[in-house]
C-alpha positions as a printed NumPy array, in Angstrom:
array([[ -72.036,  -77.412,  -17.74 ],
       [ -70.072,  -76.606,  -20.996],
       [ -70.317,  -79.843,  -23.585],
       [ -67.444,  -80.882,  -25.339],
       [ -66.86 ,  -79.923,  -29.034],
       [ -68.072,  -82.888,  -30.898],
       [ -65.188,  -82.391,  -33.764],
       [ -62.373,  -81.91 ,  -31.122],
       [ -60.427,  -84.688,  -32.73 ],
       [ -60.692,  -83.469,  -35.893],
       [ -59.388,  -80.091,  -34.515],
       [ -56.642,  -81.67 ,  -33.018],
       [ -55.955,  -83.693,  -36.398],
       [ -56.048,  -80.34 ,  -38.45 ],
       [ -53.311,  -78.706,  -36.513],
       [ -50.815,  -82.167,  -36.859],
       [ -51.582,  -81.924,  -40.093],
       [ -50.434,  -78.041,  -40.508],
       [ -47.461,  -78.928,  -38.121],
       [ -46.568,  -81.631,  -40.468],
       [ -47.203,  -79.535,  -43.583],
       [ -45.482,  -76.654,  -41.959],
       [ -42.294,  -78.991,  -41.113],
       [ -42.267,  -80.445,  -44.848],
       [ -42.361,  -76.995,  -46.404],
       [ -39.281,  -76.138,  -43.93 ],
       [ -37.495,  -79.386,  -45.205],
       [ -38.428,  -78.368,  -49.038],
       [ -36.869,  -74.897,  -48.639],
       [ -33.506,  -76.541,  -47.129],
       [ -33.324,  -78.857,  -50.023],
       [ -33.856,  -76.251,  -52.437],
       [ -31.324,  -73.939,  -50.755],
       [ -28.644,  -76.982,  -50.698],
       [ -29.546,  -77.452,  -54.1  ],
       [ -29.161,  -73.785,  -55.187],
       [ -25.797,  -73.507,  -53.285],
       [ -24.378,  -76.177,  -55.136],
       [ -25.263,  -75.145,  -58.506],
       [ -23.746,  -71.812,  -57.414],
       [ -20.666,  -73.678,  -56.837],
       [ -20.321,  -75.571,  -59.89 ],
       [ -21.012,  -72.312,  -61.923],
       [ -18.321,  -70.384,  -60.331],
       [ -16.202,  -73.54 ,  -59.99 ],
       [ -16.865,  -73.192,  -63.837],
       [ -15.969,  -69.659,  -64.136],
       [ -12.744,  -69.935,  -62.28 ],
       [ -11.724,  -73.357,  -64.288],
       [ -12.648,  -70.976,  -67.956],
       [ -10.002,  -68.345,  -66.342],
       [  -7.672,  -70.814,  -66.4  ],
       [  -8.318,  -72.484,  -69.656],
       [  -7.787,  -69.427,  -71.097],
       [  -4.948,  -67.986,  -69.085],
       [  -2.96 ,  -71.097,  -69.889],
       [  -4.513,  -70.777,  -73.944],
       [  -2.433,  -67.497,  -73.893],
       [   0.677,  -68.593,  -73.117],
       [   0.415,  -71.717,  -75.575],
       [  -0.749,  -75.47 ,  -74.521],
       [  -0.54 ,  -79.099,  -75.591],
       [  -3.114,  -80.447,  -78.231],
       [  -3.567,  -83.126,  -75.118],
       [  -3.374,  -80.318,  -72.171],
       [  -6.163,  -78.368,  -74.637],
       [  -8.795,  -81.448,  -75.18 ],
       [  -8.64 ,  -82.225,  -71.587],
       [  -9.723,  -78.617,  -70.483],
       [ -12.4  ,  -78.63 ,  -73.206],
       [ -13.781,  -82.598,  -71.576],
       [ -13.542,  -80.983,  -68.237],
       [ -15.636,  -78.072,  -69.092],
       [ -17.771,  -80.059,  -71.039],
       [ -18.858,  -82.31 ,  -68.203],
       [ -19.174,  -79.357,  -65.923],
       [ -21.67 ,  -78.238,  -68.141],
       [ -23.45 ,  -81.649,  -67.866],
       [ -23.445,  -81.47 ,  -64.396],
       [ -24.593,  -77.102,  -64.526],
       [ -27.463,  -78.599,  -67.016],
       [ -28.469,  -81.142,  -64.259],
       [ -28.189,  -79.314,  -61.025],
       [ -30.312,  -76.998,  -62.551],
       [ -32.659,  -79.697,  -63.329],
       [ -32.668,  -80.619,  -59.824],
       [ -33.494,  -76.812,  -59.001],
       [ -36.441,  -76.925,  -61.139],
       [ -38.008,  -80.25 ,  -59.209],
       [ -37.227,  -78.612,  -56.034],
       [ -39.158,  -75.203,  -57.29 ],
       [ -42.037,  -77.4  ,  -58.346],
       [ -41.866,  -79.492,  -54.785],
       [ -41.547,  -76.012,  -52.738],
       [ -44.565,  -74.688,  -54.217],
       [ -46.186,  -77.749,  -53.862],
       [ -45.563,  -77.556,  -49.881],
       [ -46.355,  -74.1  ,  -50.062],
       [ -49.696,  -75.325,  -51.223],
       [ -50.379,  -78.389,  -49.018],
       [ -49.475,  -75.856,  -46.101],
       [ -52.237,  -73.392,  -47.248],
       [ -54.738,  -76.298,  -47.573],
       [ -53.692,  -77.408,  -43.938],
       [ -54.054,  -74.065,  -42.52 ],
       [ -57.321,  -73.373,  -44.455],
       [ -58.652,  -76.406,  -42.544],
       [ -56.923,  -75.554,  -39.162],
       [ -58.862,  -72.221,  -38.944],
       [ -62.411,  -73.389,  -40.592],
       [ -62.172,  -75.85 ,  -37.16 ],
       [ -60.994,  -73.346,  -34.88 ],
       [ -63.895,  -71.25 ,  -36.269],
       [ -66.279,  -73.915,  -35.487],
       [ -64.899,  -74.679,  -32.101],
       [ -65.391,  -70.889,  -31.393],
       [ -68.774,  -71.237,  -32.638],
       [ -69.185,  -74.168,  -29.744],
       [ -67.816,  -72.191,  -27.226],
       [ -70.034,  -69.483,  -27.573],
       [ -73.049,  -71.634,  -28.079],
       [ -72.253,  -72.996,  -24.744],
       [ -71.392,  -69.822,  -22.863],
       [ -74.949,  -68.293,  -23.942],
       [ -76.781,  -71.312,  -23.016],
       [ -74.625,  -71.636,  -19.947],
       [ -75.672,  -68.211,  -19.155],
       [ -79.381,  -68.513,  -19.725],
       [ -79.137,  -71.296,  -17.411],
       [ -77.854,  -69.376,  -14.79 ],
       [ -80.533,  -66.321,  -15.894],
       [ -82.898,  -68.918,  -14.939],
       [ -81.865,  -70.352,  -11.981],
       [ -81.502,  -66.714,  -10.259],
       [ -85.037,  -65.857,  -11.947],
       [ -86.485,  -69.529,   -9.972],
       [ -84.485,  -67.849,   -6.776],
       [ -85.701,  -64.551,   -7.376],
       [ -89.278,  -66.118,   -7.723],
       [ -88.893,  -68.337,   -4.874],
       [ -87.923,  -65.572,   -2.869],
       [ -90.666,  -63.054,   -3.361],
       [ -93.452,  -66.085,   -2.813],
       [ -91.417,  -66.462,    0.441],
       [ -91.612,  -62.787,    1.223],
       [ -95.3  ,  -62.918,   -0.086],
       [ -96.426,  -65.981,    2.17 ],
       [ -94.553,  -64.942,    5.256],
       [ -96.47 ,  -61.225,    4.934],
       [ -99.866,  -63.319,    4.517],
       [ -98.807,  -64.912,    7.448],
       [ -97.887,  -62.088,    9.831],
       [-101.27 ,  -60.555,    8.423],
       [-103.145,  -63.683,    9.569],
       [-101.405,  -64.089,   12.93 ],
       [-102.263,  -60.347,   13.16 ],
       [-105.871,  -60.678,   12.408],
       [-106.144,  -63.404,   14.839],
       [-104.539,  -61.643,   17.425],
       [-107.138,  -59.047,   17.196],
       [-109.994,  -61.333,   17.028],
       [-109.024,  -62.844,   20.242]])
């Protein structure tokens, strides 16, 4: 009869722990995409706000018309500088997950290999159980065979004698 592997519920803790690692590393990668998408957006928002400035420059502007393009693009450029600030924390937090998710799986498969190991262990003893019990059978059989010839010899012999 096959034992149970001792460290099953450390096994079972190893692979919630690579789901979980697996399901933070997803959430990471949407926050950094989210992330990247908007500084995309202020950049060409940006862009397309600098084509204007400059298509309404060319045909002549207000002192007041021209400082309040230059704030604008000024505090787009604030918040360019600090998306991309955000995009560097969510590089650093990606790679992190990308990390905790190798550690997790590192662990995962070092049990699985262990619980393999078990297995095996078990089947081969399981097995040279069974070799044994068919070698007692075998055994049991042939001193059957062997008394029940003795016998027949005996009852032979006597016959004869009488």
């Amino acid at each position: 009869m096959v034992k149970p592997f001792s460290l099953q519920p450390l096994v079972h803790l190893a692979k919630q722990k690579n789901d979980a690692a697996i399901n933070n590393l997803g959430k990471l990668n949407q926050q950094q995409k989210s992330a990247q998408d908007k500084l995309a957006m202020l950049q060409q928002f940006r862009r397309d706000y600098q084509e204007k400035f400059q298509e309404v420059a060319r045909n002549g502007m207000a002192p007041m018309d021209l400082r309040n393009f230059q704030d604008f693009i000024y505090r787009l450029d604030q918040a360019i500088e600090q998306q991309q600030g955000i995009m560097e924390q969510h590089v650093v937090s990606v790679d992190a997950g990308r990390m905790e998710l190798k550690d997790a799986q590192r662990k995962m498969q070092s049990f699985d290999t262990l619980a393999q190991r078990h297995v095996e262990i078990e089947k081969k003893l399981e097995a040279k159980s069974e070799q044994k019990m068919q070698d007692e059978y075998s055994g049991r059989f042939a001193a059957q065979k062997m008394a029940e010839k003795i016998n027949d010899e005996l009852e032979q012999n006597i016959r004869r004698e009488s």
